[in-house]
C-alpha positions, 0 to 999 in steps of 0.5 A, spaced: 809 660 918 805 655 921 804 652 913 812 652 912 812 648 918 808 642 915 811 643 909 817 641 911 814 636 915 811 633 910 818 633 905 823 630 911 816 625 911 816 624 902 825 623 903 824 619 909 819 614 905 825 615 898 830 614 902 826 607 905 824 605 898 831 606 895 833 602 900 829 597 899 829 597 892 837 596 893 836 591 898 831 587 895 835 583 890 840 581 895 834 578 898 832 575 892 838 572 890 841 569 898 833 566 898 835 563 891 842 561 893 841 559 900 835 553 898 838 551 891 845 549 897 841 546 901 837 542 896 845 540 892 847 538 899 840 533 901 842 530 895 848 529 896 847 526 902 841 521 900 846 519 894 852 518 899 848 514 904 845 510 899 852 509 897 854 508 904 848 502 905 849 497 899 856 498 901 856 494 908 851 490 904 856 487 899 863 487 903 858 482 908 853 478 905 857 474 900 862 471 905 857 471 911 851 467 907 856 462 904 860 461 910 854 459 914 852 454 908 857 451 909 857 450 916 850 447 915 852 442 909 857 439 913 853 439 920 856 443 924 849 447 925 842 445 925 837 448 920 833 452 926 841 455 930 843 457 922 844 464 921 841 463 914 834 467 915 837 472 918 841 474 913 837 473 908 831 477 912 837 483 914 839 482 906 832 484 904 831 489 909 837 493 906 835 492 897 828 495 900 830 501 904 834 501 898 829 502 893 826 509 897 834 512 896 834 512 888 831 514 882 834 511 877 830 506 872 837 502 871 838 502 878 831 499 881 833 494 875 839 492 878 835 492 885 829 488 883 834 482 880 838 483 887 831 480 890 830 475 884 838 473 886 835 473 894 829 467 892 833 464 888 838 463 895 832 461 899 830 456 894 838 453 894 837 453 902 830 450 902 833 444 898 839 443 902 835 443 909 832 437 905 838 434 903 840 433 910 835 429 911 837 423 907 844 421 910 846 419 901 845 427 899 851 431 901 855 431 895 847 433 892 849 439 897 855 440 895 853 441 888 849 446 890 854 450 894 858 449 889 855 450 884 849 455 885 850 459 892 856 461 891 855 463 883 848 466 885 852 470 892 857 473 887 853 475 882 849 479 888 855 482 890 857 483 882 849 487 882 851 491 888 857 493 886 854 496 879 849 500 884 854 502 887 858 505 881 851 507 878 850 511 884 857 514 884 856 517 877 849 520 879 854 524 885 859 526 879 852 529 876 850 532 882 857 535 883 856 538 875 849 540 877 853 543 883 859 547 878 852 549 874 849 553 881 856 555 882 856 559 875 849 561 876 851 564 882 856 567 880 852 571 873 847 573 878 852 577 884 854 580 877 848 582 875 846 584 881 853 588 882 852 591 876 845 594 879 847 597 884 855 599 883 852 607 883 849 606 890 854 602 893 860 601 890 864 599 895 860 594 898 858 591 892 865 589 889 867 587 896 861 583 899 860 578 892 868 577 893 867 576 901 861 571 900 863 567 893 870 565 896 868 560 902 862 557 897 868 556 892 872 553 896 866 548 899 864 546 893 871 544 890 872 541 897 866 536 897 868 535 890 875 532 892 871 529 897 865 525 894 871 523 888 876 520 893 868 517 897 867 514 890 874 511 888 875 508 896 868 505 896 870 502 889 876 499 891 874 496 899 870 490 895 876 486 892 878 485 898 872 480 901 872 476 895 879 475 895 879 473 902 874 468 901 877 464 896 883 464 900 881 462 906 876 456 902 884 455 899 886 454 906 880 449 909 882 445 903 890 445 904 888 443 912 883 438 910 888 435 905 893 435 910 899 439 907 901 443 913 907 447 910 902 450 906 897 452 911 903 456 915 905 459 908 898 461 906 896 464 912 902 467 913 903 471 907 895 473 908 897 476 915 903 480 910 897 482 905 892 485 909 897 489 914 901 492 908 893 494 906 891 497 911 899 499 914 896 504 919 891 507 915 896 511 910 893 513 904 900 513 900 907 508 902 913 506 900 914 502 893 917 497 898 911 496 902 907 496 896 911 491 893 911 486 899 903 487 899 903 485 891 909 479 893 903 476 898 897 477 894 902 473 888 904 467 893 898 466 895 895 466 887 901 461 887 898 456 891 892 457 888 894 457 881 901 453 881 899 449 875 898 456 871 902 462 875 908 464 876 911 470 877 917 475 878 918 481 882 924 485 879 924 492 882 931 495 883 933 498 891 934 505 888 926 505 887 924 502 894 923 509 898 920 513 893 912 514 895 906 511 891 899 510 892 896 504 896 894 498 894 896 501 886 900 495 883 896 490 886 890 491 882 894 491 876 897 484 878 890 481 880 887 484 872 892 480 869 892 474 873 884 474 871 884 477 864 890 474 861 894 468 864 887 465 866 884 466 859 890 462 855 891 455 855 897 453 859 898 458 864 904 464 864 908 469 868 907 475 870 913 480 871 913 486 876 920 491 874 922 498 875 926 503 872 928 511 873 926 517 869 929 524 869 924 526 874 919 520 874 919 513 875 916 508 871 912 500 874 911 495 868 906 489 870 908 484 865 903 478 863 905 473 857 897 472 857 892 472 851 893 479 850 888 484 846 886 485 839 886 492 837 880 494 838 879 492 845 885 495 846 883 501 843 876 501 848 880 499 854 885 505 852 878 511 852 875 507 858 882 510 862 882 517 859 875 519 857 872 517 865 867 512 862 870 506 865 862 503 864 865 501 856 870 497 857 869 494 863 875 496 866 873 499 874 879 497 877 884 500 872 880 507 872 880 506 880 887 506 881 889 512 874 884 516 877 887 515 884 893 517 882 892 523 878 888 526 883 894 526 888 900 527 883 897 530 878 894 529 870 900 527 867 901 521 871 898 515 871 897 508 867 898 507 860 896 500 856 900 496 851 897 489 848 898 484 843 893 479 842 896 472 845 902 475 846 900 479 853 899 486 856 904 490 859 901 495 865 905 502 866 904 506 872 908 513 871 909 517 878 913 522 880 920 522 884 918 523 890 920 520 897 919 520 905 919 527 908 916 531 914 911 534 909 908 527 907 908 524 915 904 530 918 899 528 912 
């Protein structure tokens, strides 16, 4: 008795130890795989942060140091400060502070390149400063000064922020790999939970078609949302640096107005320049009325005008029948601005450029229309793949790829800008955009 006893002590004991290891057995891939998935996520989301922070850094720098460090120039040519009150060290010093914390953030061999020639671009700068403070001592130097501010601090300013901006869109298109590698994972996981699935749907049946389901749906709502997240990070960081050079050259146009003595073109620039940069920033409303945005593109081509007024003119023609339908901010601008600088300014004698409108079916179109130089077929070829095969880098064409992207990540693929060109006839931009007006949905959004 006393034997039967044990015996089925021990067998209770040999189930118990069967019934552990089983559990065990069951549990220990589940184990392995949320250690696996858990720290591949946590190493995907570091590296998005160092990227978005790296993004984030050469931004600040490149809306700042261009207009800071020629305004400051200028105040120590025309004497309004002296070379020990002039901020100049400082911001050249503040400058090289953010290209060397820069350095700990990438990886890439292209972009140490670029920041490499962003420090050249910074000794040049101090070598210009230099000069110019020993310009100031001889009283027969200004127009030498000017020369340099002219000439050399504001090309080699422009060219830092031109370097700058190429970090920060090289950067961007690392986070674009991460979000692929991102996708890999996601896949990976995916094939791993079937693996698993499939190893222990005898035991756990119910567990195992549940729990996967459970788990991998706010991971794939995560990872969609940081995609649309880090897409619409890359093309508003794109976007912010037309604005600053813009903003310089027209206020230099408006000290030289005022030093000139034209009075009713100063009220006018700087009129139409508060219009421009309140329709742009419009209460932080990412998509207004057509009638907004044509009052911005309005200001931004009255004050080229003046700039311009021996090559530019322009017409604004939009029927009211358009006025209240939505677009995308700071949309058409970006398309004027191109065909300013890429058709009117390259052909001799100047041109004009047009802003029309006409209604679709269930769309509505915007043509901008230049009679600039133009483009020959195989430029226009280029342009037309740097639109629809995201790789703006071979036609050199950031600006279009912004605004297409922006439009077809809110309304969706099939609208967008198309391309027409003929080389020394001119270029005709058009944006196709969905019929759709103010309503309560989009003011809650």
């Amino acid at each position: 008795m006393s034997s039967q006893r044990e015996l089925g002590k021990k067998n209770k004991s040999r189930l118990a130890t069967q019934i552990r290891i089983s559990y065990l057995i069951l549990l220990l891939p589940n184990i392995v795989f949320m250690v696996y998935a858990f720290y591949n996520l946590w190493v995907t989301n570091e590296r998005y942060n160092e990227m978005l922070n790296s993004v984030v850094v050469a931004s600040e720098f490149s809306l700042d140091f261009k207009n800071d460090f020629d305004y400051e120039t200028y105040l120590l040519i025309v004497g309004n400060v002296s070379p020990e009150e002039s901020a100049l060290p400082g911001l050249l010093s503040d400058a090289r502070k953010v290209v060397d914390g820069l350095k700990d953030y990438t990886d890439t061999e292209a972009n140490k390149k670029r920041l490499a020639s962003a420090e050249k671009y910074l000794n040049n700068l101090e070598g210009y400063i230099d000069n110019i403070k020993e310009n100031l001592s001889y009283d027969d130097r200004y127009e030498n000064n000017m020369q340099i501010w002219e000439n050399d601090v504001q090309i080699v300013t422009a060219l830092l922020q031109e370097t700058i901006n190429e970090y920060i869109y090289y950067e961007n298109r690392q986070i674009q790999s991460a979000q692929a590698r991102s996708r890999e994972l996601y896949l990976d996981t995916v094939k791993i939970s079937v693996g698993i699935l499939a190893f222990i749907v005898v035991g756990i049946v119910v567990v195992s078609l549940i729990g996967p389901l459970w788990i991998t749906r706010p991971i794939e709502e995560q990872v969609t949302a940081e995609q649309k997240q880090l897409r619409k990070a890359e093309f508003e960081l794109l976007q912010a640096q037309i604005n600053p050079h813009f903003l310089y050259n027209t206020l230099d146009a408006i000290v030289w107005s005022a030093e000139a003595g034209n009075q009713k073109q100063v009220v006018k620039m700087v009129g139409s320049l508060s219009e421009f940069f309140r329709t742009s920033l419009n209460k932080g409303k990412e998509i207004v009325t057509v009638r907004e945005e044509l009052q911005h593109v309005r200001s931004y081509l009255e004050i080229q005008q003046i700039r311009y007024q021996d090559i530019l003119s322009y017409e604004i023609d939009v029927s009211a029948d358009l006025h209240n339908f939505l677009i995308p901010k700071i949309t058409i601008q970006p398309l004027v601005e191109n065909a300013l600088y890429h058709g009117i300014k390259n052909r001799r004698g100047g041109g004009k450029i047009s802003v029309t409108g006409e209604i679709g079916e269930n769309d509505y179109i915007i043509r901008v229309t230049d009679d600039g130089i133009g483009m020959n077929e195989e430029r226009l070829a280029q342009v037309r793949r740097g639109l629809t095969d995201q790789d703006p880098d071979s036609g050199k064409i950031y600006g279009l790829y912004n605004v297409n992207e922006r439009i077809r990540l809110e309304f969706g693929e099939e609208y967008g800008i198309s391309i027409d060109s003929a080389y020394e006839k001119g270029t005709t931009l058009t944006i196709r955009l969905p019929q759709k007006k103010i309503s309560t949905e989009i003011v809650k959004k």
